[in-house]
N, C-alpha and C positions, 0 to 999 in steps of 0.2 A: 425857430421851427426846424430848420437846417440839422440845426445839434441835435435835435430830439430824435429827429428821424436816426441821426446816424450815431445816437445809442441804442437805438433799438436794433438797429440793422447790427452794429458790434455785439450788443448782450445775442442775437439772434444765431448770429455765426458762430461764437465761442459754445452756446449750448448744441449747436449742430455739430461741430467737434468734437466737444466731451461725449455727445451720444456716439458719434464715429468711432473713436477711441474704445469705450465702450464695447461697442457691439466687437471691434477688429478683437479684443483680449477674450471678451466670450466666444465667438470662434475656435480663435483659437486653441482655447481649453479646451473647447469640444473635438477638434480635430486630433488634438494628443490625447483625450478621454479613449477614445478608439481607436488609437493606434498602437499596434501591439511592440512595439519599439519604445514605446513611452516606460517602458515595466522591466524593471531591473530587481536584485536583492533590496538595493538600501531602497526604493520606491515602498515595494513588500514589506518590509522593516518597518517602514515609518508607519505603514495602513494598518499596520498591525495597532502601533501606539496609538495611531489616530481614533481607530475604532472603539478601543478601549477610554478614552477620555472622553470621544463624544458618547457613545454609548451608555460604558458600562456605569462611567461615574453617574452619571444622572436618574439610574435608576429608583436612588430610596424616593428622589423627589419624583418621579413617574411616577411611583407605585402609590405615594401619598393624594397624588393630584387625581389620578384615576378614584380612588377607594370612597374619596368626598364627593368629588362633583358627580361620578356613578350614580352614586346611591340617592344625590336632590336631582339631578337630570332627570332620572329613569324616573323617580318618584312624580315629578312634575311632569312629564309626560304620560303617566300614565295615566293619573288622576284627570287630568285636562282632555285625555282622549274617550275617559268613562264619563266626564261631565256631557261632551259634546258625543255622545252616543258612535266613536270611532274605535271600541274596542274591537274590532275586526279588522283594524287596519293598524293597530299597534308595533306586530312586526315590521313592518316595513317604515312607522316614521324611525323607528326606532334605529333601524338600517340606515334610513336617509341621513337622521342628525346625528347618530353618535358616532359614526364610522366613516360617512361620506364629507360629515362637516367639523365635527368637535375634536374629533381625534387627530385629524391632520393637521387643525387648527393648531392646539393645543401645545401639539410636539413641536412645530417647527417655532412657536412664540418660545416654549424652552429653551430649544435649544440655540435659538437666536439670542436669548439673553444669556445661554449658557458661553456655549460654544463659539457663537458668533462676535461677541463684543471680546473675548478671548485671540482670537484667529486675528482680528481687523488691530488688536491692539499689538499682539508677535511681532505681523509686518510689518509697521509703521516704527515700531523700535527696530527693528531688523535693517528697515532702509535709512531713519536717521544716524543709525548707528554704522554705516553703511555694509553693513554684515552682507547684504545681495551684493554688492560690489565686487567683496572679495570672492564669493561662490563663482561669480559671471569670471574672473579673474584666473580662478583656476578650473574655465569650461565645464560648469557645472550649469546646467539645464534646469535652474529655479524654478519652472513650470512641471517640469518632471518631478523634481527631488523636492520641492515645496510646497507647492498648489496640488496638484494630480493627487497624492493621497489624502488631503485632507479636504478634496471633493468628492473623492470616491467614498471617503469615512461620511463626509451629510446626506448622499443617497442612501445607502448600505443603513448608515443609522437614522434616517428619517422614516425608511418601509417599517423597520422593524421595533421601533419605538411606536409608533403610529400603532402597528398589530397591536401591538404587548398592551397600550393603554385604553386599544377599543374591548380588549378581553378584559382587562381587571374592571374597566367599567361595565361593562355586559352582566360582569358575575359579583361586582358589586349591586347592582342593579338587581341582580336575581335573590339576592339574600334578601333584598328588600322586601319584594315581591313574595318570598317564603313567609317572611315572619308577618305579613298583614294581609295577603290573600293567599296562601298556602296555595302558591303555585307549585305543581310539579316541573323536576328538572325538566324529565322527558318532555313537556307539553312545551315549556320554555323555549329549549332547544330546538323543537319541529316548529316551532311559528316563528325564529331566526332564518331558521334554515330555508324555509319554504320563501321569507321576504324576499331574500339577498338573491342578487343574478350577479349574471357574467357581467353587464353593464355594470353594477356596484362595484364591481372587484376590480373593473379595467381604471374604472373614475377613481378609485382607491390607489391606485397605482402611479397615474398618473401624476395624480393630485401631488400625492407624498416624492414622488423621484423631481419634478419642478419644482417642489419644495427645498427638497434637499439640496439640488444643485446651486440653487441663488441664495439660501442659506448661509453657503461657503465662498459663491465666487464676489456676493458682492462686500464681505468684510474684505476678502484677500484686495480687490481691487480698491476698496475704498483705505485699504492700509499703505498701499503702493502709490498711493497721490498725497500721503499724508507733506505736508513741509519739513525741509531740512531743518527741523529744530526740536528739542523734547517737547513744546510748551505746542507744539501744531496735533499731535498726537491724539490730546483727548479731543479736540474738534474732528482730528479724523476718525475716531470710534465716533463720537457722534452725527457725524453727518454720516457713516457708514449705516447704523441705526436706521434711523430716518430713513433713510432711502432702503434700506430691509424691508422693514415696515410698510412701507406704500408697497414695494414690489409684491411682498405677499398677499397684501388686503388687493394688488391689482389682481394677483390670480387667483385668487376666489372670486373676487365678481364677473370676471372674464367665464371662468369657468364654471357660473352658477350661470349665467346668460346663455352660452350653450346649451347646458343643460336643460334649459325652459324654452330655449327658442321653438 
């Protein structure tokens, strides 16, 4: 009995650490995210590259993801809102789900299996190979020069992928809507427009910059606890994953409870 207890009290205190730990590294990134010290050329330099590989490259797969699931979303929604006599409220689920839910969804699940398992895998070769070692060795600020852009690159690129995929889906959607109820643009446009508020567009914001930021810091951090060994690596992309994942699905319900509360 004795024993039981006092592995639980061990497993209990070591997961109250690692969340310690935790939180002390996210801080901390946050504290140098805003500090105008943190920003140098080669900082500039890297965000540059950053934003171009989590961005740019992902686009043909953006553009493809948007163009299908657009045109059955919108389709299925539509239909379902004329069966259940809700076309008068069409704009606004259409606000709610494709932009407040799917699109934020969407991009950060991308780019978490794009970017992210990418990011979590760099580090974790970077530390076995003791590559930070020598950076810390010659006073080099690893959270400046390695982390801080390639955080700043998953906000920067989670707003604006999030925009990009709620419009290709919006106007995939509408082409739908043309060629089997000869919607006009005009009338489209004004029952978006009239849905959407300042609340959509704050919760849009929000949504996608939380997104973005845990995106990046929890591969970097889950690459920076990988083990001194090649063969610990893929467990550290994978237990980096994994813990993505929850965090994300945590804030969407966190943040869908809000919302309804």
């Amino acid at each position: 009995m004795n024993s039981f207890v006092q592995a639980i009290g061990l497993k209990t205190f070591k997961l109250f650490f690692i969340f310690k730990e935790a939180l002390y590294f996210t801080f901390l990134c946050l504290f140098k995210l805003f500090s105008k010290n943190s920003y140098n050329s080669a900082t500039r330099t890297i965000l540059v590259k950053q934003i171009y590989f989590t961005s740019v490259q992902i686009l043909p797969m953006l553009f493809i993801t948007g163009l299908v699931f657009g045109s059955v979303f919108i389709a299925l929604i539509v239909h379902l809102a004329l069966d259940y006599g809700l076309e008068d409220h069409i704009g606004n689920i259409l606000i709610a789900l494709v932009i407040n839910e799917f699109a934020p969804l969407m991009t950060v699940l991308l780019l978490a299996l794009r970017s992210g398992a990418a990011i979590n895998t760099e580090i974790a070769v970077m530390k076995v190979s003791k590559e930070l070692n020598t950076l810390k060795a010659f006073n080099i600020n690893i959270i400046e020069y390695l982390f801080l852009p390639r955080i700043i690159s998953g906000l920067i690129s989670t707003v604006l992928l999030a925009s990009l995929l709620s419009i290709i889906m919006l106007l995939s959607g509408y082409l739908y809507l043309l060629l089997f109820f000869e919607t006009g643009l005009d009338l489209y446009i004004r029952t978006l427009i009239h849905a959407i508020s300042l609340y959509d567009i704050s919760l849009f914001f929000i949504k996608n910059l939380l997104f973005g930021f845990f995106v990046i810091l929890i591969p970097i951090y889950s690459g920076l606890n990988a083990d001194m060994s090649y063969s610990g690596i893929p467990i550290a992309v994978l237990n980096g994953m994994v813990k993505l994942i929850i965090t994300i699905m945590s804030i969407e319900v966190i943040l869908l409870l809000i919302q309804y509360m």
